[in-house]
C-alpha positions in Angstrom: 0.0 0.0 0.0 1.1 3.4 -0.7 -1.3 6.3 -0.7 -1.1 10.3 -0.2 -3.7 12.2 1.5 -4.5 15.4 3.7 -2.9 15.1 7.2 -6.1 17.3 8.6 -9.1 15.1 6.7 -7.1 12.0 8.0 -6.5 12.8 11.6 -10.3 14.6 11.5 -11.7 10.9 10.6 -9.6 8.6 12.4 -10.2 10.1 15.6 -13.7 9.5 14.7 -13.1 5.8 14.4 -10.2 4.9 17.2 -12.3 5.5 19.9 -14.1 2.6 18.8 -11.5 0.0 19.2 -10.9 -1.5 22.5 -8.1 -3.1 24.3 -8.9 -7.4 24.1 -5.9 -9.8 25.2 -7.8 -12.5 23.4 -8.3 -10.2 20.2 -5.3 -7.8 20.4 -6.7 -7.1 16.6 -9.6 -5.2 17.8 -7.3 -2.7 18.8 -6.2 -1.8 15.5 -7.8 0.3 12.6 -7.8 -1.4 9.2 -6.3 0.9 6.5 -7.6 -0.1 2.9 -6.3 1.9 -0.1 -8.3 1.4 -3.2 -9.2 3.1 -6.1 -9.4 6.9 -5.2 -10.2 6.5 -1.4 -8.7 5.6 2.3 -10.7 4.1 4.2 -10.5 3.6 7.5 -12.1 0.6 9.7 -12.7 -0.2 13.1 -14.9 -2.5 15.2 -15.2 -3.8 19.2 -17.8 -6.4 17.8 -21.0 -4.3 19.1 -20.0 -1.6 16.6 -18.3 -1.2 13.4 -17.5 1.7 11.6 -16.1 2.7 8.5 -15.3 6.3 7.2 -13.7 7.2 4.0 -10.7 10.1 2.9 -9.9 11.0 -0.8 -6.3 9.6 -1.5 -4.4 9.8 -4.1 -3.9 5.9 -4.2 -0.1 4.8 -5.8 -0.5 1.4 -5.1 -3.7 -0.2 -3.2 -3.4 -2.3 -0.2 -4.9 -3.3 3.8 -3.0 -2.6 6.9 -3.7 -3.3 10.3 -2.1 -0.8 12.6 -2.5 0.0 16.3 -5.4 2.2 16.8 -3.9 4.8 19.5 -0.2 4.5 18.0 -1.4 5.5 14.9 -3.9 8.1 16.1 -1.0 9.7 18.2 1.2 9.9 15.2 -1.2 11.7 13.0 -2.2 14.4 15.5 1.3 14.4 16.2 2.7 15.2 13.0 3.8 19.0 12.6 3.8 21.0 9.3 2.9 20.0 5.6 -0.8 19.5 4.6 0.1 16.1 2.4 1.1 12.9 4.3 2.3 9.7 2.8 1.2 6.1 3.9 3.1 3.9 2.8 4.1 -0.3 3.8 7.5 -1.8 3.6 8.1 -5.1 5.0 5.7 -5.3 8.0 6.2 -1.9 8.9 3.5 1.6 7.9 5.7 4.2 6.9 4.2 7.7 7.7 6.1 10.8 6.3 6.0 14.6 5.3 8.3 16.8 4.2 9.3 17.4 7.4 8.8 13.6 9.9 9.1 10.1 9.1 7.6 7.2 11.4 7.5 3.3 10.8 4.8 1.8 13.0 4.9 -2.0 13.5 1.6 -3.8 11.7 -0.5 -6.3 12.4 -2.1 -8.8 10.0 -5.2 -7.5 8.5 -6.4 -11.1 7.2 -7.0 -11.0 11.4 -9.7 -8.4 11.2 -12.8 -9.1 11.8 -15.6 -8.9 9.4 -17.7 -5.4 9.7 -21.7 -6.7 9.0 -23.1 -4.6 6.3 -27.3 -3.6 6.8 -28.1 -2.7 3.3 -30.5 -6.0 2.8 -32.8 -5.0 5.7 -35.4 -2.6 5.3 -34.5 1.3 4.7 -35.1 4.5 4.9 -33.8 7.9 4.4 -33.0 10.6 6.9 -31.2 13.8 7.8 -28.6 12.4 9.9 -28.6 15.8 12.6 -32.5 15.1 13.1 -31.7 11.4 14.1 -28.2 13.0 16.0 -30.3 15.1 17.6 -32.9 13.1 18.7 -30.6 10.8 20.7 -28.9 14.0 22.2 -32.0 14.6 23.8 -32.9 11.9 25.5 -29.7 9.9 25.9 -28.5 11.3 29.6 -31.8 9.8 30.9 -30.8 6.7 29.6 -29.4 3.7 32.8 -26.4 3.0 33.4 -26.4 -0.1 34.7 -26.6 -3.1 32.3 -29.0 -5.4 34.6 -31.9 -4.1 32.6 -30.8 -3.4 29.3 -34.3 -2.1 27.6 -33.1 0.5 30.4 -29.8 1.3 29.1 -31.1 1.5 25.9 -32.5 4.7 23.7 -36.0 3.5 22.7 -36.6 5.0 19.4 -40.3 4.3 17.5 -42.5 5.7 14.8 -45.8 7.7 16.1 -48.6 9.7 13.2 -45.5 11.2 11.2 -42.8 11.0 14.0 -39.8 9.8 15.1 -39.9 9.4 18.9 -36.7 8.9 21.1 -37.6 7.8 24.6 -34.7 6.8 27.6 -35.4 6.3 31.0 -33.5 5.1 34.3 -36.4 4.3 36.2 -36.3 7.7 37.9 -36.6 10.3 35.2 -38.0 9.8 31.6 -37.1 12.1 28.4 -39.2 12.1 25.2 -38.2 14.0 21.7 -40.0 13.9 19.1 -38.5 14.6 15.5 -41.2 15.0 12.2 -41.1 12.8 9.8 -43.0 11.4 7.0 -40.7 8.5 5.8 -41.4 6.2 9.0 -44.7 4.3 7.7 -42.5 1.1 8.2 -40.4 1.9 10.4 -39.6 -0.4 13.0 -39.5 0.0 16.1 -35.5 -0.4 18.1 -33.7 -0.2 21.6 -29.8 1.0 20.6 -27.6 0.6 23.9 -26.8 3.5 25.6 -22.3 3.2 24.9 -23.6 2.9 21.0 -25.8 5.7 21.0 -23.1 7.5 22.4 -20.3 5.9 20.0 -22.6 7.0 17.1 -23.6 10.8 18.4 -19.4 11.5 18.5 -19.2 9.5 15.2 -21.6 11.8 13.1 -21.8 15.1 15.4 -21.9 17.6 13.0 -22.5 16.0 9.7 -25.4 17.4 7.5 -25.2 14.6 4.8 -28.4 12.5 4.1 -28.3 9.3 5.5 -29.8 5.6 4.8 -30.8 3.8 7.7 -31.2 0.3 7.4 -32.6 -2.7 9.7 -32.5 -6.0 10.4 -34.2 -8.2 13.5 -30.1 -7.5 15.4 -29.0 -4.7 13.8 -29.2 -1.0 13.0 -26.6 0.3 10.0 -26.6 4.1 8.7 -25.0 5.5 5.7 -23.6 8.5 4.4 -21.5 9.3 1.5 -18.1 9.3 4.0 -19.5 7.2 7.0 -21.1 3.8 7.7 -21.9 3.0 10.9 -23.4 -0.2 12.3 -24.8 -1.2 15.7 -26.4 -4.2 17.6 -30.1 -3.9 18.8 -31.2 -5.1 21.7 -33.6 -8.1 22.0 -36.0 -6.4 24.9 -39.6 -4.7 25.4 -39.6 -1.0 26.2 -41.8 0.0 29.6 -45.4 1.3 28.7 -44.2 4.3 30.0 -47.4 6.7 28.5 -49.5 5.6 31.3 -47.5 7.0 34.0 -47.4 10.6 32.2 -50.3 12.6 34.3 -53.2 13.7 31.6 -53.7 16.1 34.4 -51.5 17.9 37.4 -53.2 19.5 40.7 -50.9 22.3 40.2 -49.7 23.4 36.5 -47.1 26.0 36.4 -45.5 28.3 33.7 -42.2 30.2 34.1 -39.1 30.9 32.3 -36.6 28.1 32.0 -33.5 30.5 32.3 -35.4 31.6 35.6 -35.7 27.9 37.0 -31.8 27.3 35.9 -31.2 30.2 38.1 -32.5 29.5 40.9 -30.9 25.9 41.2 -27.5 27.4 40.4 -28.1 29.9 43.1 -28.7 27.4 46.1 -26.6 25.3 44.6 -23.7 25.1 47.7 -26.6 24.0 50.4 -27.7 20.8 48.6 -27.4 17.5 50.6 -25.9 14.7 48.8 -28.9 13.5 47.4 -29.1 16.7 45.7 -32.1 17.4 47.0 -34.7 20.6 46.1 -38.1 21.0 47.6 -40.6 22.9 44.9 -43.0 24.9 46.5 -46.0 26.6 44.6 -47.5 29.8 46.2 -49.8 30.6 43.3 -51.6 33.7 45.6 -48.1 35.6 45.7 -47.6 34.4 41.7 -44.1 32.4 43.2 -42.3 29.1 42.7 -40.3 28.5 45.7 -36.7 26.6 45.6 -35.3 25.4 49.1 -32.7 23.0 50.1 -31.0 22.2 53.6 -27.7 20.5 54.5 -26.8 19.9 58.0 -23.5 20.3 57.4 -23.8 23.7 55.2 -26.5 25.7 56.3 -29.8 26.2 54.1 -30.9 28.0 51.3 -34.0 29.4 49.1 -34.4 31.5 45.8 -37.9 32.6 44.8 -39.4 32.9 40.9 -42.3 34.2 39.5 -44.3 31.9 37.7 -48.2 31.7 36.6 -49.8 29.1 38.0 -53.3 27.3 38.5 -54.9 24.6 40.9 -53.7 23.6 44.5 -50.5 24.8 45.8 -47.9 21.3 46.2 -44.7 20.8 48.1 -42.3 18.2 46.5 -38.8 17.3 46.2 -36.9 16.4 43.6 -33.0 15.7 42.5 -31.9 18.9 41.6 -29.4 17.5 39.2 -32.5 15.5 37.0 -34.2 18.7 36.4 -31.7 20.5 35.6 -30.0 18.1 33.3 -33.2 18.3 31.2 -33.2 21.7 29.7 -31.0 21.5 27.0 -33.7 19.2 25.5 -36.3 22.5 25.8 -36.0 25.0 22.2 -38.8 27.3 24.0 -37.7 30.0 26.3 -40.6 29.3 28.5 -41.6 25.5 30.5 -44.7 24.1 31.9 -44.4 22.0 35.2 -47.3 19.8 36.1 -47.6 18.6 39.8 -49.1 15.1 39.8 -49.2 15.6 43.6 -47.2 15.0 46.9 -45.7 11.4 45.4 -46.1 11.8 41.8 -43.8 12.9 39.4 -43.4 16.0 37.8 -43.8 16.8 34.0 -42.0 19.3 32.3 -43.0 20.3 28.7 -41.7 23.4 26.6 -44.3 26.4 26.3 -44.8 26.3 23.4 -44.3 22.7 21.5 -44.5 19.3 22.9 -41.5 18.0 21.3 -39.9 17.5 24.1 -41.2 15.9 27.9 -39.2 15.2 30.5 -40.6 13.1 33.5 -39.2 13.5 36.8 -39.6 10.9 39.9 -40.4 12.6 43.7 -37.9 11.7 46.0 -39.1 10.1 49.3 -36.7 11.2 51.9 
């Protein structure tokens, strides 16, 4: 193999794909990136066997070839590599040779016959998106996604089609977020739990790109492909909760305020929360306030007033401070809606002026 390319465009992409790899003493191969120089293209391949990814460089291709070359080494060397826009690739004798005018570095290979096979999707059933819609739907629910892999419909992002929309659900048992993209190429499409560490692999992978995209499915796999990038993912085998029937239809006490007012207020009592990160919400609708109050024994206590609008029977709850807050970069509108379900029920936040994003927040019972 002997190729020349752009040092940016080739460090830009294969940090995209090295964070992929993994380090397997069984499969030492996973490790590495597979290099393949053909026709007019570089393209460069990685895989830990949940996901594989592929993304592809122009080159000016002297003589085409596969490598197999340490993932970090190699990544290292790129970002490394000072001065010159045009890099050479080059393999002699078991070694990658990478130059400029300026550095030369021969990096031990491995052999690329050990790689393993990346599944291509293209057979399933497909369909054609903007890739930043589906980015961005997975953004905004992902943080509410578990952690832990006991359940894994729980540390999954639950993604299914609903009247001419793509809705992304994740939930950890104790706070639910909902986005909802518009759509009317999902007729057939299926619905899919992704695992939370691919959802995240793919986000970093295509952050950014405004390409159109062809999504593909099979019963175990997801596979998404853009003129540069193909991506594929396992599915999980589980059933998503019903979780519609725990959203209240109706709240004792609704509430509207400014979000950037809300933020505020958390930030501002921020040094008095307990380690449970705990806030008590308290409506006072006759004085037109929201009140936010925490306590630490250890600290001293704390309390920030807002002015909101609100309706129905004034509720005292408490909530992790952190789960609420994490929720408004999902929110486009400047102004939220909190319904009170009551003393033990959880609290819905909506945006003020769209219901393309929900969040659902559990009391807690301390």
């Amino acid at each position: 193999m002997y190729i020349e390319c752009q040092r940016d465009k080739l460090s830009e992409f294969v940090n995209k794909v090295e964070k992929i790899t993994n380090k397997n003493a069984s499969l030492p191969i996973l490790s590495c990136i597979l290099l393949v120089a053909k026709d007019k293209t570089l393209t460069n391949k990685a895989t830990n066997l949940e996901i594989g990814v592929e993304v592809s460089i122009p080159a000016k291709v002297n003589k085409e070839g596969i490598v197999a070359i340490p993932s970090n080494i190699f990544s290292q060397t790129i970002n490394n590599f000072q001065g010159g826009k045009i890099i050479s690739l080059e393999e002699k004798d078991g070694f990658l040779v990478i130059k400029n005018e300026f550095s030369e570095v021969q990096l031990k290979t491995q052999s690329p016959q050990d790689f393993p096979l990346i599944p291509r999707g293209e057979e399933g059933e497909g369909f054609n998106f903007k890739i930043k819609d589906f980015i961005l739907g997975l953004k905004s629910v992902i943080f509410s996604a578990s952690l832990s892999s006991i359940k894994p419909e729980l540390g999954s992002v639950y993604i299914y089609p609903e009247n001419q929309e793509l809705v992304f659900v994740a939930t950890d048992s104790f706070r639910l977020a909902e986005k909802r993209i518009i759509s009317k190429q999902i007729s057939n499409f299926p619905s899919m739990l992704i695992p939370q560490k691919n959802c995240l692999e793919l986000i970093r992978v295509f952050d950014g790109v405004n390409e159109e995209a062809d999504l593909f499915f099979s019963k175990n796999q997801i596979s998404i492909n853009t003129p540069t990038i193909y991506f594929t993912s396992r599915i999980v085998d589980g059933a998503f909760p019903d979780y519609k029937q725990i959203i209240p239809k109706k709240g004792e006490m609704v509430v509207h305020c400014l979000k950037q007012d809300l933020f505020d207020g958390l930030k501002a009592i921020t040094v008095v929360f307990d380690k449970f990160n705990q806030v008590t919400l308290t409506t006072k609708t006759k004085e037109g306030l929201l009140v936010l109050s925490s306590k630490n024994t250890d600290v001293g206590e704390g309390e920030y007033k807002l002015k909101i609008k609100g309706e129905g029977e004034d509720v005292s709850v408490s909530f992790n401070q952190q789960y609420i807050k994490e929720s408004f970069g999902g929110f486009l509108d400047d102004s939220i809606t909190l319904t009170f379900g009551g003393p033990h029920r959880p609290l819905l936040i909506e945006g003020g002026k769209s219901s393309y994003f929900r969040y659902l927040v559990m009391p807690m019972n301390r």
